[in-house]
C-alpha positions in Angstrom: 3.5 -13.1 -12.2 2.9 -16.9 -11.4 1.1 -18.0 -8.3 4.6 -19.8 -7.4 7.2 -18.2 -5.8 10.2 -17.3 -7.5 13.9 -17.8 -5.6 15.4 -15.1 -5.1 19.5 -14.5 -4.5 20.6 -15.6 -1.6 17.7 -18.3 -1.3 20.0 -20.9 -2.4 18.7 -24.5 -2.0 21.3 -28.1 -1.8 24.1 -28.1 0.7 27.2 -30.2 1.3 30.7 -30.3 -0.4 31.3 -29.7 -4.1 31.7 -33.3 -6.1 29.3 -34.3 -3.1 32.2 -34.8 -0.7 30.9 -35.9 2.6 32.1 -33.2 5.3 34.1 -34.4 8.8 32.7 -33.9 11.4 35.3 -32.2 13.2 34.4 -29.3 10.0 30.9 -29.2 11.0 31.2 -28.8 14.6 33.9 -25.7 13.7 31.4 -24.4 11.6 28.6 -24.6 14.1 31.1 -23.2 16.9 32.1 -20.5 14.4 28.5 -19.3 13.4 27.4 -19.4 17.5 30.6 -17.4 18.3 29.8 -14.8 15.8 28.1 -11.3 16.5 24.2 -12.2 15.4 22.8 -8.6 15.3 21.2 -7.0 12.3 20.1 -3.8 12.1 16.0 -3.8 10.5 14.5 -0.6 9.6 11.4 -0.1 8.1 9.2 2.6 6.6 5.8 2.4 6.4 2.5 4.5 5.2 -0.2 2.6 5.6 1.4 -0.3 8.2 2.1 -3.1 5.8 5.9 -2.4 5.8 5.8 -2.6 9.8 3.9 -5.5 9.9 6.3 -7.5 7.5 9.3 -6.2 9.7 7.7 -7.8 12.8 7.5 -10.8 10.9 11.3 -10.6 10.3 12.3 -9.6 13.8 9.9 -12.9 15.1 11.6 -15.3 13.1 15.4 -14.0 13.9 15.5 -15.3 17.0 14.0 -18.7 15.7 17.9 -18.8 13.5 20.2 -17.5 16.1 20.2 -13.9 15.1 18.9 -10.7 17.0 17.0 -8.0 14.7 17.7 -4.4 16.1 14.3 -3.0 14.7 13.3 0.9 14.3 11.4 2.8 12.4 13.5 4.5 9.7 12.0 8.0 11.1 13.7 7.1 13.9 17.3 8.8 13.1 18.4 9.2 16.6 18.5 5.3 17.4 20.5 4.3 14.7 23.6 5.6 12.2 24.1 4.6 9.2 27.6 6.1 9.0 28.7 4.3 11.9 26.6 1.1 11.6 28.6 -2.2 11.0 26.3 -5.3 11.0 24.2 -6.0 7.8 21.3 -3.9 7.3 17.8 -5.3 6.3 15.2 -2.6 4.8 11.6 -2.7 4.6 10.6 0.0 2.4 7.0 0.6 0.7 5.7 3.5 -1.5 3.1 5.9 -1.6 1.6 8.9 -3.7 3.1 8.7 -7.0 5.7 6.9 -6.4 7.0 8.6 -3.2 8.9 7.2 0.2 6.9 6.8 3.0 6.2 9.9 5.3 8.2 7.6 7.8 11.1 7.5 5.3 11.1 11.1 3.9 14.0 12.9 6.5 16.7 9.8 5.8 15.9 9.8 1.9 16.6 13.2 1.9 19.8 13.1 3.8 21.2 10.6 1.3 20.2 12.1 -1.4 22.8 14.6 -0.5 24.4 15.6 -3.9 27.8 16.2 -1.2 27.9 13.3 0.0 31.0 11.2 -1.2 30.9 8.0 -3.8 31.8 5.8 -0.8 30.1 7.5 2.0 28.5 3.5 2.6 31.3 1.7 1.3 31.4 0.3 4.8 27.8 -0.9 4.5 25.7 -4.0 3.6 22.2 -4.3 3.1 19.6 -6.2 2.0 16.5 -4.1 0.8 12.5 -5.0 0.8 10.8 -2.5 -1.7 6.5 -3.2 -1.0 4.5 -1.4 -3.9 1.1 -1.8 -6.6 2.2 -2.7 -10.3 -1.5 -0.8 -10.7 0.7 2.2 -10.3 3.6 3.7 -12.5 6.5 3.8 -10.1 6.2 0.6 -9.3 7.6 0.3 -5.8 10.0 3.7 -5.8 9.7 4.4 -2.5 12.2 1.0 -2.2 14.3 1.7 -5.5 15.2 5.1 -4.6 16.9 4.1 -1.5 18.5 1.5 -3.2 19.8 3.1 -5.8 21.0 5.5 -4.0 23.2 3.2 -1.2 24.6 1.9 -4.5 25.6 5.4 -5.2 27.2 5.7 -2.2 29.1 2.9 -2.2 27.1 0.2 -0.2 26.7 -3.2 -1.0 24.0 -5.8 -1.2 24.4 -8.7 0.5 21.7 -10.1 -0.4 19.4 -9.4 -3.8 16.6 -6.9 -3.6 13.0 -8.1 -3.3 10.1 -6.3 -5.3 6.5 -7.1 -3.9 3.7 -6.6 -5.7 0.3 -5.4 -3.5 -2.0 -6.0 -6.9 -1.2 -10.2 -7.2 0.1 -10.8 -3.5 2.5 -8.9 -1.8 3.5 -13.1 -0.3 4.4 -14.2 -3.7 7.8 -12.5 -3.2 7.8 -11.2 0.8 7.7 -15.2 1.8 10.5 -16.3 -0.3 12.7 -13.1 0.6 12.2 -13.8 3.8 13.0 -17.3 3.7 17.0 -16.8 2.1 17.3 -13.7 4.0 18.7 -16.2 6.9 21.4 -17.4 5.1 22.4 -14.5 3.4 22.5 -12.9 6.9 24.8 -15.9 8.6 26.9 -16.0 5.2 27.6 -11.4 5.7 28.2 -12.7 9.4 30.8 -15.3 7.9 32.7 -12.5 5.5 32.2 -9.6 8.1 34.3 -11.8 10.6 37.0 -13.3 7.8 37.6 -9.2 6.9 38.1 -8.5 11.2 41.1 -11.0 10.6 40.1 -14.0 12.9 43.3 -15.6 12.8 42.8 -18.0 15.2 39.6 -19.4 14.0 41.3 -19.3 10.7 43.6 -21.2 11.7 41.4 -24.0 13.7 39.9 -23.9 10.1 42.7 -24.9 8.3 44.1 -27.9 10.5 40.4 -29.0 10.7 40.1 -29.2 6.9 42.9 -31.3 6.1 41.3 -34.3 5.9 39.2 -32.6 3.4 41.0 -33.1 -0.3 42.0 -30.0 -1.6 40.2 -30.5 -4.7 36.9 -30.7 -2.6 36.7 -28.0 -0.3 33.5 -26.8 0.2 33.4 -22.8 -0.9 31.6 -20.5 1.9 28.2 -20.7 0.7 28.7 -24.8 1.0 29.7 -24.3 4.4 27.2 -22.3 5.0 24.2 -24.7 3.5 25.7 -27.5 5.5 25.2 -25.4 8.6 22.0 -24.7 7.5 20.8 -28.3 7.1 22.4 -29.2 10.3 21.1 -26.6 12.3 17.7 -27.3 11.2 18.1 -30.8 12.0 18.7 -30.0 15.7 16.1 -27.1 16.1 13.2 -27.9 18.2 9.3 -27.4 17.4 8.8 -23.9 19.4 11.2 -22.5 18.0 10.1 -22.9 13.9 9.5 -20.1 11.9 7.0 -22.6 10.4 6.0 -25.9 11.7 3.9 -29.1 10.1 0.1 -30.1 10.9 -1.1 -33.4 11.5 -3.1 -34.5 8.1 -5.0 -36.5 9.8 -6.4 -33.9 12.5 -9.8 -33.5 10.3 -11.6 -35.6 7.9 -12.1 -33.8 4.9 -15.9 -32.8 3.9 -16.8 -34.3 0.6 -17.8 -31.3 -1.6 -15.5 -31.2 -4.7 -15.4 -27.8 -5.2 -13.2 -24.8 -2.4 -14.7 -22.1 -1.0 -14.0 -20.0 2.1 -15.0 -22.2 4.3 -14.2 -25.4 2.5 -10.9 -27.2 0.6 -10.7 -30.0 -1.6 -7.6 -32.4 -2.4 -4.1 -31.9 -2.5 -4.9 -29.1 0.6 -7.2 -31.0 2.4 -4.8 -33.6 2.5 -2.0 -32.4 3.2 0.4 -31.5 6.2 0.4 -27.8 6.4 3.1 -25.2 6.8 2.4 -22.6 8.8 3.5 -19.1 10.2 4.6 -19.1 13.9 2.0 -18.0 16.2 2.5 -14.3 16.8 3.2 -13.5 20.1 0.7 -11.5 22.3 1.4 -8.6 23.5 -1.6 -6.5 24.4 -3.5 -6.3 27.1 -7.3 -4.6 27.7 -9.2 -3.8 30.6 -12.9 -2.4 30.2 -13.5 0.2 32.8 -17.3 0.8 33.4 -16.3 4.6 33.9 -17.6 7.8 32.7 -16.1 10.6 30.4 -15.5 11.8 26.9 -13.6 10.4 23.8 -10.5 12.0 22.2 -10.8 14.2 19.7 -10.4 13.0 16.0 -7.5 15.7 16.0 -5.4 13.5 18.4 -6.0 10.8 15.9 -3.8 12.3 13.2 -0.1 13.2 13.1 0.2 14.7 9.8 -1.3 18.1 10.4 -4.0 20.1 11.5 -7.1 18.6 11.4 -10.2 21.0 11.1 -13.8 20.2 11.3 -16.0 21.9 8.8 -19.3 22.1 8.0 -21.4 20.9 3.7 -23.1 23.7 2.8 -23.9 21.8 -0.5 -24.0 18.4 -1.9 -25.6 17.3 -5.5 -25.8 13.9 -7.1 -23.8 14.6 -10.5 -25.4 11.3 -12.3 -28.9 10.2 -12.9 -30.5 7.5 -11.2 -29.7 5.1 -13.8 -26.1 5.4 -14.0 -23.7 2.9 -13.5 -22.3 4.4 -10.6 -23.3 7.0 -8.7 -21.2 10.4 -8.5 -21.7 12.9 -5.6 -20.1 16.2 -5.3 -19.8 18.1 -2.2 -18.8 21.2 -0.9 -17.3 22.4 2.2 -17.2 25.6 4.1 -13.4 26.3 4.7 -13.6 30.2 5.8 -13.5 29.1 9.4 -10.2 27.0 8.9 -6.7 28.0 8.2 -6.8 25.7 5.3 -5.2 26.5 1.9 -4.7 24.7 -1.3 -3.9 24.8 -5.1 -6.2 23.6 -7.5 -4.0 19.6 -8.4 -4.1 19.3 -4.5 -5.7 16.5 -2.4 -7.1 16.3 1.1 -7.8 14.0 3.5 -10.9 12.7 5.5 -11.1 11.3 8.4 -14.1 8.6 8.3 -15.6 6.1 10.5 -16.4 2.5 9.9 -20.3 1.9 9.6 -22.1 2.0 12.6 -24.2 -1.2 12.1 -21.0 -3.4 11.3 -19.3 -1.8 14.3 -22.6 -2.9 16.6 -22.4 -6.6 14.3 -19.0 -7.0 15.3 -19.9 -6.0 19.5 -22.8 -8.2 19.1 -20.5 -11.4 17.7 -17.8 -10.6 20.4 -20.5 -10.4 23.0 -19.9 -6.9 24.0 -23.2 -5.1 23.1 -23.2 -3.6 26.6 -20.0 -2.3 26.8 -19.8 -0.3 24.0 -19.2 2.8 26.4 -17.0 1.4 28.6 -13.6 2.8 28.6 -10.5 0.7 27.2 -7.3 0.2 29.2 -4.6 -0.7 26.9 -1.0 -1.8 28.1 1.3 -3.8 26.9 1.6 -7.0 28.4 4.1 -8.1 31.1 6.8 -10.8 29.7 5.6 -10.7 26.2 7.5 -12.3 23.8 7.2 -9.7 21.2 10.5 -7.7 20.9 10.3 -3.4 20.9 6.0 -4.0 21.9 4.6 -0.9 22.4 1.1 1.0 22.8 0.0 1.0 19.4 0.1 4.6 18.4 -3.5 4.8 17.3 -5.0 3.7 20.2 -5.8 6.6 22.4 -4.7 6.5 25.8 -8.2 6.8 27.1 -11.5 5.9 24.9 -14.9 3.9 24.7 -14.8 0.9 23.1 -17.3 1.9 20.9 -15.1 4.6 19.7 -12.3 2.5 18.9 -13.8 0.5 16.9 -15.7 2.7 14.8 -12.6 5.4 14.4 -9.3 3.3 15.5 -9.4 0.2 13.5 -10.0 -0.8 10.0 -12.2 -3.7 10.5 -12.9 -3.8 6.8 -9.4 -4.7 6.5 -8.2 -7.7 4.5 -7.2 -10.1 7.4 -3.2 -10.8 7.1 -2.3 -15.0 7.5 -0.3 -13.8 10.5 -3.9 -13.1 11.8 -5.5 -15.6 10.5 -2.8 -17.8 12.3 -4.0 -16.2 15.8 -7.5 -16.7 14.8 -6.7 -20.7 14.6 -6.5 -20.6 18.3 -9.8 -18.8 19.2 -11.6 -21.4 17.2 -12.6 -24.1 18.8 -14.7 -26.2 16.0 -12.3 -28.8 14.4 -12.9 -28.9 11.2 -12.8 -24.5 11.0 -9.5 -24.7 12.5 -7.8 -26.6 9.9 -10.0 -24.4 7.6 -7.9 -21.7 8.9 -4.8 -23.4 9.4 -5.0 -24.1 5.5 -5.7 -20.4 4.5 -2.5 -19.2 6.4 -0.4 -22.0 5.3 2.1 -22.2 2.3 0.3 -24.5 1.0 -2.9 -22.7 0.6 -1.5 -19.7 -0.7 -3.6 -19.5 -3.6 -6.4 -20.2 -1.7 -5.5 -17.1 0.5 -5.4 -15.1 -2.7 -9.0 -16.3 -3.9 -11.1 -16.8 -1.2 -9.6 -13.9 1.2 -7.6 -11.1 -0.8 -9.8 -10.9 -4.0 -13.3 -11.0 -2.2 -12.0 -8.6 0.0 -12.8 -10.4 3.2 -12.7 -9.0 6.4 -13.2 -10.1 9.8 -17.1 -9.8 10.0 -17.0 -12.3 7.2 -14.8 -14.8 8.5 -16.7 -14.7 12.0 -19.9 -15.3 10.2 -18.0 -18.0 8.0 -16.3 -19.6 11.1 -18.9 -19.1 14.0 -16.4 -21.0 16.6 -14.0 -18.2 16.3 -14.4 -15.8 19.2 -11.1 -13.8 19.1 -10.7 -11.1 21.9 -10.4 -8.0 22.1 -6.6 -8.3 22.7 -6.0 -10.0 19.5 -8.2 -7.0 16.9 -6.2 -4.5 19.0 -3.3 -6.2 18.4 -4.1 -7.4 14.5 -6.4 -4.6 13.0 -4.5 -2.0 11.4 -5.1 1.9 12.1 -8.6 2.8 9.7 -6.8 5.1 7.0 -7.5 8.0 6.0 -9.0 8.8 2.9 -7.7 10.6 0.3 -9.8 13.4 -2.2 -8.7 15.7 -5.5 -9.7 18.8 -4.9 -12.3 20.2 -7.5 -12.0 23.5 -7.3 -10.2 26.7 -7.0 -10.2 28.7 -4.0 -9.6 31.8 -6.1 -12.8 31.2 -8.5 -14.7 30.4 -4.6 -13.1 31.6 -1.9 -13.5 30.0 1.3 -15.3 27.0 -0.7 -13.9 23.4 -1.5 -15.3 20.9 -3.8 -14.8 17.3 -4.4 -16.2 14.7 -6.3 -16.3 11.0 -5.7 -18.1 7.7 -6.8 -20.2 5.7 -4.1 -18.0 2.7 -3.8 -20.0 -0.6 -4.0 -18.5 -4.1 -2.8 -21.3 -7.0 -3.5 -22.9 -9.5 -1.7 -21.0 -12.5 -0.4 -21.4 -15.8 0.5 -20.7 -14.6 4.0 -22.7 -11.6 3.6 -25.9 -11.0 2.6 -26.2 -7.5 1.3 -23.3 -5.2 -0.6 -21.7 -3.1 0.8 -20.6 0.5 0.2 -17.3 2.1 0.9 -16.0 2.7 4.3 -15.5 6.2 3.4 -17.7 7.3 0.4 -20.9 5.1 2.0 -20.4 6.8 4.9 -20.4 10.6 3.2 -23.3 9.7 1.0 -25.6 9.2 4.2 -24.5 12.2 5.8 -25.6 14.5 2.9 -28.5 12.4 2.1 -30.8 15.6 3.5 -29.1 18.2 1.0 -29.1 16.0 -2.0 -30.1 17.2 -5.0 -30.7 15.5 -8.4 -28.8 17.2 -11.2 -26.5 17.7 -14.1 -24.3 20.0 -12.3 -23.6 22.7 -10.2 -25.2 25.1 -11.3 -29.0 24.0 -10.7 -28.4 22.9 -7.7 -30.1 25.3 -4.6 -27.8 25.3 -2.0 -29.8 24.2 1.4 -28.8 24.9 4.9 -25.3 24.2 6.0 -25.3 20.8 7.6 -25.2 20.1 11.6 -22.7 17.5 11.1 -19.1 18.5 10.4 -16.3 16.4 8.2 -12.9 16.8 9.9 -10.3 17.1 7.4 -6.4 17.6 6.9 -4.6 18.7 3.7 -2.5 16.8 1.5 -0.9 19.2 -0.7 0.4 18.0 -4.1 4.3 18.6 -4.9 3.6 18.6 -8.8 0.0 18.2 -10.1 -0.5 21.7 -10.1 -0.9 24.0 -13.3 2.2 25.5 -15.0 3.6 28.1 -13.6 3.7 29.7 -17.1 0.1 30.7 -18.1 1.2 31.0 -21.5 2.3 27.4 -21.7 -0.1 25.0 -23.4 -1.6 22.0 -21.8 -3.4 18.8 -22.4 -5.9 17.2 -19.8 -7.4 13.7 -20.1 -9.9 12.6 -16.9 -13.0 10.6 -18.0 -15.8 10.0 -15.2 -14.2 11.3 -11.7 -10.8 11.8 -13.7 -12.3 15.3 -14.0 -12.5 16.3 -10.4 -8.8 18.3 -10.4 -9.4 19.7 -13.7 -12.1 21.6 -12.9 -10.3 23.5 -10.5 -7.8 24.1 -12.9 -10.3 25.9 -15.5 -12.4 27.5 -12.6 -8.6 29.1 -11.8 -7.9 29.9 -15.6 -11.2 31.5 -15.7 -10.8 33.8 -12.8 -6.7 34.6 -13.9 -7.8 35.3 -17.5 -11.0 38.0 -16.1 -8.4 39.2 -13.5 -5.3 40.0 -15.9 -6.7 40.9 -19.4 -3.1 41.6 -20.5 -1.3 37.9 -20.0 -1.1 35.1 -22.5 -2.6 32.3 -22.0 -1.7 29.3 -23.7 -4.0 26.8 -25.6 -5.9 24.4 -23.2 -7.4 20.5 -24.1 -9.7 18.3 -22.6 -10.3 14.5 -23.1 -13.3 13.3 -21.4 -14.8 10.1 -21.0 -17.9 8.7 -19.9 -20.7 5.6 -20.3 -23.4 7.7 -21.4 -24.4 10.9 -22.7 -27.2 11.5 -20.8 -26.6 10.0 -17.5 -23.3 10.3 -16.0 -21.8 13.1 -18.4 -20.3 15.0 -16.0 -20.0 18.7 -15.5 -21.7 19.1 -19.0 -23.2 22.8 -18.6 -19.7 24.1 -16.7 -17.9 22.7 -19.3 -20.1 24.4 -22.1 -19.5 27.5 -20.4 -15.5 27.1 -20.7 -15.8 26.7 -23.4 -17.8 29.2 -24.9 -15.4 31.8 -22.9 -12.5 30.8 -23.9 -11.2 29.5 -20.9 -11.3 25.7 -22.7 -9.5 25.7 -26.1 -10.5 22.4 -27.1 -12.8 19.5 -26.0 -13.2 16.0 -26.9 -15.3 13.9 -25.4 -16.2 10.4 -25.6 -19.0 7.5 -24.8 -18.0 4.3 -24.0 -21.5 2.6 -24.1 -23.7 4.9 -26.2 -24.4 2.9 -29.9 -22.9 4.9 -32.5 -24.7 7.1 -34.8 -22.9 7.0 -37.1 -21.3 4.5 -39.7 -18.2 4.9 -38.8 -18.1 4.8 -35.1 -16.5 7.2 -33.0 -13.8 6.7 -30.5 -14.5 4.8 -27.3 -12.1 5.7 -24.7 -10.3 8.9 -24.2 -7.2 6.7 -24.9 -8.7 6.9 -28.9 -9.5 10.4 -28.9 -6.0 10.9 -28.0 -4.5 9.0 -30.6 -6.9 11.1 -32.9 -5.0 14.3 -32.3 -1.9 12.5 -32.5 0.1 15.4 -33.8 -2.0 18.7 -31.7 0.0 15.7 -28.8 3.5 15.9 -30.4 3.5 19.6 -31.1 2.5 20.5 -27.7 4.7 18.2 -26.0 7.6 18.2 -28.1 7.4 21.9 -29.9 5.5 24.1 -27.3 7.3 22.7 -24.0 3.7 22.0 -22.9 2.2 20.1 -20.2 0.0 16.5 -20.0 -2.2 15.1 -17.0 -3.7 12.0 -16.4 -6.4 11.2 -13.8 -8.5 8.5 -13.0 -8.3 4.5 -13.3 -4.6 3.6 -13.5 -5.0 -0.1 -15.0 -7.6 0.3 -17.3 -7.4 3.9 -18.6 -3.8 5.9 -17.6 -1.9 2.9 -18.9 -4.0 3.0 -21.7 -3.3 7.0 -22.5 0.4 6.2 -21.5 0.7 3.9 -24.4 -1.2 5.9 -26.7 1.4 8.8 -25.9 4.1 6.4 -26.5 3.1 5.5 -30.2 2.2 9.0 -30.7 5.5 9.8 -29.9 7.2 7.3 -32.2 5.2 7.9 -35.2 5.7 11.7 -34.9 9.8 11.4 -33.8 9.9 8.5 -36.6 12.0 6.7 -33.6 11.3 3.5 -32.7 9.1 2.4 -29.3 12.2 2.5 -27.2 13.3 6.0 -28.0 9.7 7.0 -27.7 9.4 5.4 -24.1 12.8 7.2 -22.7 11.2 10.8 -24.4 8.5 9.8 -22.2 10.4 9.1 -19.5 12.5 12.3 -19.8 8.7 13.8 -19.9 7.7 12.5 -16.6 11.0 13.3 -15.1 10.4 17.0 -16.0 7.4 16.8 -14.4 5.3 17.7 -17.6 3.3 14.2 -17.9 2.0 14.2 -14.9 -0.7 11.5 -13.3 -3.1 11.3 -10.4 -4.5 7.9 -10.7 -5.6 5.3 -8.5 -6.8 1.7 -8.9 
């Protein structure tokens, strides 16, 4: 995709009469008087997973009142505020997608009422809407969360009035949400325009007619003219406080003379333009530190998804040498003291806190070092602008300050513009203000994308990069999004261990900035590698490693069970595996699980199993080498095939580099299992630079073997996934 924007229907630019007939003014003012007499309420519903969705909605429902209109806004889990059957007014939806390819857990109890099968063909004929899908091209079902609910409105009979928007998380979900947004208002005032021709308004009809004679007949303006001439005019009349958007002065700052951008820095056409940018949000939170004592929540009333249990390592071991690339850990928990089941396929959650010593920077910056342990009053503030404000739901009622930052907030997040717009007015140094102005404008869009979103910046960057900005606590309350979860593949199998759970992860490393003076590790992974620092043990695998004594410190946890990554069913049906580096983690509990049904029922057929495994080098981050051996060697493992990406070739003739060769090697074991055998194929791992890789492999494979062309390869592929028997857990 192109750093421009792309229009999108409905975002329709010129106005005026066909032929470029000049409009009476008597038409005009009908129009006006037409539009203003009109019912201006929208229903917006959103569904969101990780609060990107929401936040985009609360964009919406700021800028409806700026055009006239009043957005009803609920969060689609919200069933008993609004009906679909019943609803009248246009419909706007903000939809993302998570898993693989999955509605929102918001979204799940209205997607499965529509989806129905009893429902009749025009159960929405009555309905118009205008969808939002939010999603990661990095991932296969590329925003389905959004195009399952659209496709199935279709189904039912509703119509769009207005085009669906696709945003794309891996370039800039702006690139398409800004536009959208932008003709969504005159989509919505030209459904407002049919919606009241269909009620029969004679008498406006009427006024309509004797006000257009004057007009040639040959040059009436069609409803979307009207519409655009209202539009121009409307615009022309709107005052300054009430813009979606609104121009800065050029000449507010002189420009610095360096002549290359940076964070903190532009260069010509930005520096020298005047700016477009988002309305200021409107406040709506306010704090009160109490210099009181007590104790903090616990983590449990932190998550709504499910039990949350706090259990104990009893084992951790560094699964790379010391001069690998990255560094693998695997731990494992003690789960005989929880209610806590899984399948081998399944994921978890952990709940993690932010570093301590960037939650103390970020005190120290704000000038709260002494108050870390004073409690927070949080209430939403009298007479705020800010439509359906609430007490954000991951703010406990009653906790430190110290404690909300470090297990509340995501302070590592990637600052939104609507929060770099509310940072313009905590800073009070000239020439960073129009810094910031420029980052959140239109303009500087592509600025935003390189010097915010692809350094991953967050706000202890831009503090330290803009040292005039002092935002309060109000505004990270009100701007932070909840710190996320963290999601895990199980690597194990409770049968093979009972009351044991294993998983496997790579210390996340984000380098040094400008801004920032060391690297960083991840939120999550940096913080579990200190934790089991003391029980660390260098080795190759499991095995060798000496368990030492459980751990003091608990990791609370909640389970995230898979609906399909689980092993067939059928022992007897064959199955193919590909995971290089931590792409192994599930697999492992899948042959730990063979190996224990296969010494458990002697008289069952078991069907053929593969592995394709990747990694750098051979003798530093081969993973699971001796456990795999052993698989082998019984019988639980048919076949393996590994690779080594940077290892020089012995040979002449060198030997396949990615697990996306080997696979193409055994190009026909791949069409008889999948095609003859009714057998099985996962993925996991890196989705840009290794599933796609293995997807298109599978997709020639296919082709050659059918002797069909690409096409008919990519639909048997297709019918594949949909049978759930190619199935991925990737990430990117």
């Amino acid at each position: 995709m192109t750093g421009g924007a792309r229009r999108l229907p409905g975002a329709s630019g010129g106005a005026g009469a066909p032929g470029g007939a000049q409009l009476p003014c008597c038409y005009s003012f009908f129009i006006y008087k037409m539009c203003c007499d009109l019912k201006r309420r929208f229903l917006l519903l959103y569904a969101t997973q990780k609060g990107q969705a929401k936040a985009i909605a609360e964009e919406i429902e700021q800028q409806a009142g700026a055009h006239g209109l009043e957005a009803d806004m609920h969060c689609m889990s919200e069933m008993d505020k609004y009906n679909l059957e019943a609803e009248k007014d246009p419909v706007v939806i903000v939809i993302s997608t998570t898993g693989t390819g999955d509605p929102p857990d918001t979204a799940r109890k209205l997607v499965k009422k529509i989806q129905d099968k009893t429902l009749p063909p025009d159960h929405f004929a009555h309905l118009q809407y205008g969808l939002l899908g939010l999603g990661d091209s990095e991932y296969t079902f590329f925003c389905n969360g959004g195009k399952t609910v659209d496709r199935r409105l279709q189904e039912l009979g509703a119509q769009r009035f207005y085009g669906t928007g696709l945003a794309d998380d891996c370039v800039g979900l702006e690139l398409v949400v800004d536009p959208w947004i932008d003709g969504l208002w005159l989509a919505l005032k030209e459904a407002f325009l049919l919606q009241k021709e269909k009620e029969g308004m004679s008498t406006i009809a009427s006024a309509a007619t004797n006000s257009l004679s004057t007009v040639p007949c040959e040059h009436k303006p069609d409803l979307t003219s009207k519409m655009q001439q209202l539009k121009l005019e409307e615009e022309g009349v709107r005052s300054s406080d009430v813009l979606s958007q609104k121009l800065i002065d050029i000449n507010l700052v002189t420009p610095a003379q360096d002549t290359e951008p940076s964070l903190v820095h532009s260069v010509p056409p930005i520096s020298q333009s005047a700016l477009n940018v988002p309305a200021l949000p409107p406040e709506y939170i306010e704090v009160q530190l109490q210099d009181t004592h007590g104790e903090d929540p616990s983590l449990a009333s932190l998550i709504s998804e499910g039990a949350v249990f706090e259990v104990p390592v009893t084992k951790a071991v560094q699964l790379t040498r010391e001069d690998a690339v990255k560094t693998v850990l695997l731990i494992e928990l003690d789960i005989s003291g929880a209610t806590f089941d899984y399948q081998p396929g399944d994921s978890f959650c952990v709940i993690c806190p932010n570093n301590a010593n960037e939650v103390e920077e970020l005190l120290h910056i704000l000038g709260l070092s002494e108050k870390g342990e004073h409690f927070v009053g949080v209430r939403v503030k009298q007479g705020t602008k800010k439509k359906g404000a609430t007490h954000p739901q991951h703010i406990p009622e009653r906790s430190t300050l110290k404690f909300i930052l470090t297990w509340c907030l995501e302070i590592r997040a990637i600052p939104k513009k609507a929060f770099l717009r509310a940072l313009v007015e905590c800073t009070s140094d000239a020439g960073e203000k129009r810094r910031l102005q420029e980052l959140c404008s239109r303009q500087g869009a592509s600025d935003y994308t390189r010097f915010i979103r692809e350094p991953n910046v967050c706000l202890l960057d831009l503090l330290h990069a803009f040292p005039s900005c002092r935002p309060s606590l109000s505004l990270l309350i009100e701007h932070l999004p909840k710190l996320q979860p963290r999601f895990y593949s199980v690597s194990s199998s409770n049968l093979f261990q009972p009351g044991k759970m294993c998983f496997v992860f790579s210390i996340v490393e984000f380098p040094a900035y400008p801004t920032r003076a060391v690297s960083w590790k991840g939120v999550c992974t940096g913080w579990l590698a200190e934790l089991v620092g003391p029980l660390l043990h260098t080795s190759k695998n499991i095995q060798d490693a000496k368990g030492g004594s459980p751990l003091t410190e608990k990791i609370p946890i909640f389970a995230r069970p898979s609906c399909t990554f689980h092993l067939p069913a059928d022992p007897s049906v064959p199955f193919m595996m590909v995971g290089p580096g931590t792409g192994i983690s599930p697999f492992i509990g899948f042959l730990q699980h063979r190996q224990k049904l296969r010494e458990e029922h002697k008289d069952w057929e078991f069907g053929e199993t593969w592995l394709f495994f990747g990694c750098r080098h051979q003798d530093r981050d081969y993973l699971f080498k001796d456990e795999l051996r052993c698989f082998l060697e019984s019988g639980t493992l048919t076949h393996l095939k590994v690779c080594f990406s940077r290892d020089l070739p012995a040979a002449e003739v060198a030997p396949p580099k990615y697990v996306q060769d080997m696979v193409r090697l055994y190009a026909k074991e791949v069409a008889r299992i999948l095609l003859k055998e009714g057998g099985y194929f996962y993925v996991c791992g890196d989705k840009k630079h290794m599933a796609d890789g293995v997807s298109d492999a599978v997709v020639d494979i296919l082709s050659t073997e059918m002797g069909a062309d690409r096409l008919e390869a990519m639909k048997v592929l297709a019918t594949l996934r949909e049978a759930k028997r190619y199935l991925q857990d990737v990430w990117s």
